[in-house]
C-alpha positions in Angstrom: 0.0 0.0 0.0 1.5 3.4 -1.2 1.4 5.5 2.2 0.7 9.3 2.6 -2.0 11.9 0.6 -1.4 14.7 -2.0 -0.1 17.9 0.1 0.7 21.4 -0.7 4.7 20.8 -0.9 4.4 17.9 -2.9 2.4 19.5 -5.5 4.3 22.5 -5.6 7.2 20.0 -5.9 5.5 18.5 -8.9 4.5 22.0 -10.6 8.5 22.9 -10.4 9.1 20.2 -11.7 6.5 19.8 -14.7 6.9 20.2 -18.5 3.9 21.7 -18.4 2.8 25.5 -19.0 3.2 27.0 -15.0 0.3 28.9 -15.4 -1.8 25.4 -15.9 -2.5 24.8 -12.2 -4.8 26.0 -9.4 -4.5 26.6 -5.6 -7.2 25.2 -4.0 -7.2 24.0 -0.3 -3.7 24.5 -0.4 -2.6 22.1 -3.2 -1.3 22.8 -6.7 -3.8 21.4 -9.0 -3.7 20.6 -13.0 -6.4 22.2 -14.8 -7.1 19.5 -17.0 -7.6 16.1 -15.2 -7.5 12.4 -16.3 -11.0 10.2 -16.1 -11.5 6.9 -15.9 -14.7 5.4 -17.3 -14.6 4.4 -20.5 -13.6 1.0 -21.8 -13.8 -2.6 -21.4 -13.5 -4.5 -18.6 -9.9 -6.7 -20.0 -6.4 -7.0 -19.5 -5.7 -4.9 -22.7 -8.1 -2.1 -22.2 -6.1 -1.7 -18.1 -2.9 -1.5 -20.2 -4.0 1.4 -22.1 -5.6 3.0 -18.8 -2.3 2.3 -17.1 -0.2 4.0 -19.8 -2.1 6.7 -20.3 -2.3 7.6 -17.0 1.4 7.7 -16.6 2.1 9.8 -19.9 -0.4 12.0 -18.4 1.1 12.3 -15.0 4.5 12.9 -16.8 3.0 15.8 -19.4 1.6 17.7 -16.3 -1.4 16.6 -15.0 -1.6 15.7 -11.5 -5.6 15.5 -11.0 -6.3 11.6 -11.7 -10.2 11.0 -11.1 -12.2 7.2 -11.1 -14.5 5.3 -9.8 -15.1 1.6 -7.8 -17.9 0.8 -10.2 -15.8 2.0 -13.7 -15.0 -1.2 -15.5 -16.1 -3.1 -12.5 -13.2 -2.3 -10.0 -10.7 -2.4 -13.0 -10.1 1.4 -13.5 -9.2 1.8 -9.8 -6.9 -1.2 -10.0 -5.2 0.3 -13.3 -4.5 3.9 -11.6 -3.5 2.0 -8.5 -0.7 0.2 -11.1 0.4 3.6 -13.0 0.7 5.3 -9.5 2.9 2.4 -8.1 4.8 2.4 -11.0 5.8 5.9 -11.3 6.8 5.8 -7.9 9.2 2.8 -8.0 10.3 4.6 -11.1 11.2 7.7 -8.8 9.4 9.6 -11.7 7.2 11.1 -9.0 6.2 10.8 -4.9 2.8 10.0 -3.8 2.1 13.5 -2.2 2.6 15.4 -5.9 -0.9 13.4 -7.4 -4.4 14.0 -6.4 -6.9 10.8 -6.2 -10.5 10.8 -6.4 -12.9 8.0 -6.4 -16.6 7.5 -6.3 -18.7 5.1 -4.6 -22.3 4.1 -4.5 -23.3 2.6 -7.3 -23.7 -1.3 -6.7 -20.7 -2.7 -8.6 -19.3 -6.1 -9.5 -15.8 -7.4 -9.7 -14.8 -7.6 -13.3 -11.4 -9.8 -12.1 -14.2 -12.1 -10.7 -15.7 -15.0 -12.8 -19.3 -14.7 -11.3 -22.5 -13.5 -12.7 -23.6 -9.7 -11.3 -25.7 -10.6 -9.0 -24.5 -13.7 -8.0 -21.3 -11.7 -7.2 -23.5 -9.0 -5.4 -25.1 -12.1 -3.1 -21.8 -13.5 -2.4 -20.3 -10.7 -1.2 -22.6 -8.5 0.3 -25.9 -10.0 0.9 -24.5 -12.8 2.6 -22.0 -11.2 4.5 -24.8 -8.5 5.7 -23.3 -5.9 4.2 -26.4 -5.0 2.1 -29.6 -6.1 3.6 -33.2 -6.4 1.5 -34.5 -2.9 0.8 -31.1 -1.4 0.7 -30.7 -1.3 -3.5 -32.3 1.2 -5.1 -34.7 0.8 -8.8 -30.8 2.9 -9.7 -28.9 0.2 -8.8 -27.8 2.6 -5.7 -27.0 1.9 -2.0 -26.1 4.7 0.3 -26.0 2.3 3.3 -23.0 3.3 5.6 -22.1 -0.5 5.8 -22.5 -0.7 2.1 -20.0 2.9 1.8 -17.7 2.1 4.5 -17.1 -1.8 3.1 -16.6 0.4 -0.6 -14.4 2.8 0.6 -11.6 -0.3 2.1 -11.8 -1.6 -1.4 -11.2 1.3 -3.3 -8.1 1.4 -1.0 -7.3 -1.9 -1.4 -8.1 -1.6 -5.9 -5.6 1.8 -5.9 -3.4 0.1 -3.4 -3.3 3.6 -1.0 -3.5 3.8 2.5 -5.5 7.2 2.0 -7.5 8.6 -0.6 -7.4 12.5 -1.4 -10.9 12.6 -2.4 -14.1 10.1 -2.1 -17.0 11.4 -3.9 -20.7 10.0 -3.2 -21.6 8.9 -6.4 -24.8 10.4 -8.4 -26.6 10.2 -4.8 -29.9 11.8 -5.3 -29.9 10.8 -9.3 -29.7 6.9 -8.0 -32.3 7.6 -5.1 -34.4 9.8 -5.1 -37.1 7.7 -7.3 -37.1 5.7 -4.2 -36.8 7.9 -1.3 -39.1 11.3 -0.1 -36.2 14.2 -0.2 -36.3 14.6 3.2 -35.6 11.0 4.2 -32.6 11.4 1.3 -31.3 14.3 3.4 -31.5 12.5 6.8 -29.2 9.4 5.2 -26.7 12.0 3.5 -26.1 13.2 6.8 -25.4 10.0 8.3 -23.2 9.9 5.0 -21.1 12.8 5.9 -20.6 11.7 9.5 -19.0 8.1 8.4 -16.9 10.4 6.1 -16.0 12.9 8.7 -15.5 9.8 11.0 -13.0 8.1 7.7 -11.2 11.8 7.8 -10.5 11.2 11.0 -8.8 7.6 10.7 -6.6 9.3 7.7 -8.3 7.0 4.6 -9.7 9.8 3.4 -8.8 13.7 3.2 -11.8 15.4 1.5 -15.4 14.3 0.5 -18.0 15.6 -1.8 -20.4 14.8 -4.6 -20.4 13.5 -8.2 -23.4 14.4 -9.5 -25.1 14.6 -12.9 -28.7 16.3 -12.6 -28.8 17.7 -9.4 -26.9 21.0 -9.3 -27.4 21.5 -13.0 -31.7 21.3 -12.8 -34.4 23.6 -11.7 -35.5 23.8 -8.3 -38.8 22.5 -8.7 -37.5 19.4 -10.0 -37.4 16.5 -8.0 -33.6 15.9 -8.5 -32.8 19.5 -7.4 -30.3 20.0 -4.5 -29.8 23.1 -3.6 -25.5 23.7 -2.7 -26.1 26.0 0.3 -28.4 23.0 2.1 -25.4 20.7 1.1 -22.4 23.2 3.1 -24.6 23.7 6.3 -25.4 19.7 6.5 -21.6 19.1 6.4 -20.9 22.3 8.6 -23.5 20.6 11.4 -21.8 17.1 11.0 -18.0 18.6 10.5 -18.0 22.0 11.9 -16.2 24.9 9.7 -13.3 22.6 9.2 -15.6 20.2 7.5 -14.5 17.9 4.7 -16.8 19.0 1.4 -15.0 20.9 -0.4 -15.6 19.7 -4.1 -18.3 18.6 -6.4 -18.2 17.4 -9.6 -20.7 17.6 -12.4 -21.4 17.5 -16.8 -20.3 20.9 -18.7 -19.1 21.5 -21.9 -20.2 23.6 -24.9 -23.2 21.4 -25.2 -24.3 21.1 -21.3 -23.5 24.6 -20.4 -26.2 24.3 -17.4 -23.7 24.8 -14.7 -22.4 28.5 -16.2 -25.8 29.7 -17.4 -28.7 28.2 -15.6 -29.3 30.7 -12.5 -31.2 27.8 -10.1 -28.7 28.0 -6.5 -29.9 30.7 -4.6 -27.2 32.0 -2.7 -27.7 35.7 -0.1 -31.6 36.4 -1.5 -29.5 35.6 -4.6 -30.3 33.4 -8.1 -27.0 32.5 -8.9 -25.3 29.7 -11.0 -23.6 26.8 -9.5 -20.5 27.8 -10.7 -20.7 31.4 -9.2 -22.8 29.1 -5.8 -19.3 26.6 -5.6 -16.9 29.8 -5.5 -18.8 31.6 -3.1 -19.1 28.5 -0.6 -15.5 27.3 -1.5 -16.5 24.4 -3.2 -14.0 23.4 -6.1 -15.8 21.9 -9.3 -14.2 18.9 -11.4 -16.7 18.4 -14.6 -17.3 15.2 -16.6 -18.1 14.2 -20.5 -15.8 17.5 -22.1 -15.8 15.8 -25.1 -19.6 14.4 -24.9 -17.7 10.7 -25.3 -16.7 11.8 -28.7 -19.5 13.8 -30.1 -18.2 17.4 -29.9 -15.3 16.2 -32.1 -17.2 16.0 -35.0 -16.9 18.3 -37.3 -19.4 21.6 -36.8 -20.3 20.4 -33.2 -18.4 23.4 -31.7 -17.8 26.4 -32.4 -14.3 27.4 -33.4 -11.8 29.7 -31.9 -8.5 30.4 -31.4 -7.3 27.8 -34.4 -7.3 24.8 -31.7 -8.3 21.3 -32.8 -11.2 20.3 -31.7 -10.4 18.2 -28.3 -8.0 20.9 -27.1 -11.1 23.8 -27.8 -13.6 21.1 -26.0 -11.1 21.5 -22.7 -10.0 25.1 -23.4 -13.5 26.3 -23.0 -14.3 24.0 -20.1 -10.6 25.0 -18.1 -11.2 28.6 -18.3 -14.6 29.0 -17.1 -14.5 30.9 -13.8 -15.2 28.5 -11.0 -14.2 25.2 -12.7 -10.9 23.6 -11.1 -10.3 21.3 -14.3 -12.7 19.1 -16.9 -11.7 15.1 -16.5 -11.0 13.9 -19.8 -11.0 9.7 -20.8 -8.2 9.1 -22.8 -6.8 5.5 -23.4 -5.3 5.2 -27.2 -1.7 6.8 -27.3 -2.8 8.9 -30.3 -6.0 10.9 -28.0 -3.8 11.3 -24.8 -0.9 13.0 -27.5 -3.7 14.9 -28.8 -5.4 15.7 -25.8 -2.2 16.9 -23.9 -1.7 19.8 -26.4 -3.4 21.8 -24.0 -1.0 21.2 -21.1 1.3 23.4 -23.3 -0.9 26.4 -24.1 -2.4 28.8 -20.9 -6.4 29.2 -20.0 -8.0 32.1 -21.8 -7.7 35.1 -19.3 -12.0 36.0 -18.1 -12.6 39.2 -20.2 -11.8 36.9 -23.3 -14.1 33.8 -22.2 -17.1 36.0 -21.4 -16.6 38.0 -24.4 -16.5 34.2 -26.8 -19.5 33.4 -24.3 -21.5 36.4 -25.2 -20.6 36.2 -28.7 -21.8 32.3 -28.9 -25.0 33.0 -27.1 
């Protein structure tokens, strides 16, 4: 098990030390943070598809990029277990430490073991049902479980998949998107509290160092629909569970050209004010990782996006994501050694300064 957490020296350390642009990383809670990120989800659940992840990951980590971001239930276990295998490698090849990379991963989601020859739900008797770790009534219609026995026995085997004795960031995964179909909004509430207090508790015992939520409809939707969650409500639940030195201090959601909800949907109110998650997130301190940048392919075709600046397509996709104000970095999938090349071309090349993102913004809406 690789000991010890990203810190603020080590990813200073690393931003010294990177080929990349300097002015291509954040401060946020202290630690020097990549604007672009590598995700994890895509791909089949084999030996040669973990070889890619691996690979990629690495080149990725060596071109700059510091921020990697999966999942337990991505490729059933087997994107953990191939960051795990790029992290350990780079540090045996004293290429980088473990306090220069910042982890996230997600659980929730009821997941199988891709490594294990058993049918999904024979897998999810097996292991949990028998064992009492899920009881009947505990799944969701979303194939969800927010159960803190169900949470806590996911958290030791993301530890265990990424082989780390703490994780930088666990996310509650699509929470109120897998739930709330089955649960009244205020019972949803009363479990995410007891969420946040077996995170605070996990803080505590040093497997964890920050906690938040990976969502997909929830901060992006109106408030009168069922899915909403309002930000603020979020920050005082953790702040009655955590005190002010709580532990949520990120989110993560869709944007891109296409799913621009986050920058221009006013649905947070925030002071008496509407305000946008984006503009909600920087007020409360809340960093923001987005998802899909490239739609899984379908911005790159040709006349999806707009064009600016001369960039190729992928590089515009992140370019307009990165610079947003409020956005720490998009988390871009990349696996094939021709779309991580590709894709890194923005590691070289600075965020667009604000004036000259709300001026494209006002001049694309």
């Amino acid at each position: 098990m690789i000991p010890g957490f990203a810190s603020e020296k080590g990813t200073d350390i690393f931003v010294q030390n990177s080929p990349a642009n300097k002015a291509n990383y954040r401060k946020f809670q202290d630690l020097s943070l990549s604007n672009v990120g590598v995700g994890t989800y895509l791909g089949n659940a084999d030996s040669e598809t973990d070889a890619m992840m691996k690979n990629a990951i690495k080149s990725s980590i060596l071109s700059g990029i510091n921020v990697i971001d999966t999942a337990i239930n991505y490729r059933a276990q087997k994107s953990e277990r191939s960051v795990g295998k790029a992290l350990q490698e780079l540090i045996e090849e004293k290429k980088v430490t473990r306090d220069q990379i910042f982890i996230s991963t997600k659980n929730g989601y009821i997941t199988n073991d891709a490594d294990v020859k058993q049918e999904f739900w024979e897998y999810i008797k097996n292991e949990y049902t028998q064992k009492g770790v899920i009881k009947e009534g505990d799944v969701t219609s979303g194939y969800h479980c927010m159960t803190i026995p169900y949470l806590d026995d996911q958290l030791e085997r993301s530890l265990k998949n990424l082989e780390l004795d703490c994780i930088d960031l666990l996310y509650l995964h699509n929470a109120v998107e897998g739930q709330i179909k089955d649960v009244s909004k205020e019972k949803f509430m009363e479990n995410l509290k007891l969420v946040f207090e077996l995170y605070e508790q996990k803080r505590k015992e040093g497997k964890i160092k920050f906690y938040g939520m990976a969502t997909w409809e929830c901060f992006r939707v109106s408030s009168d629909n069922p899915q909403y969650l309002s930000l603020n409500d979020v920050i005082e639940l953790a702040k009655k569970v955590g005190g002010n030195n709580h532990g949520f201090r990120f989110i993560q959601l869709p944007y891109n050209m296409y799913y621009d909800q986050a920058l221009l949907a006013k649905n947070q109110t925030l002071d008496g004010r509407q305000v946008s998650i984006l503009e909600a997130a920087l007020k409360l301190n809340v960093g923001v990782f987005t998802s899909v940048p490239l739609m899984q392919g379908r911005l790159l075709t040709p006349g999806a996006m707009p064009e600016f600046n001369s960039l190729k397509p992928s590089v515009r996709a992140l370019q307009f994501i990165r610079s947003s104000p409020g956005i720490l970095a998009p988390l871009v999938g990349q696996k094939s050694p021709e779309h991580v090349s590709e894709n890194l071309e923005i590691m070289k090349i600075p965020a667009m300064p604000e004036d000259e993102f709300l001026a494209l913004v006002k001049k694309l809406t």
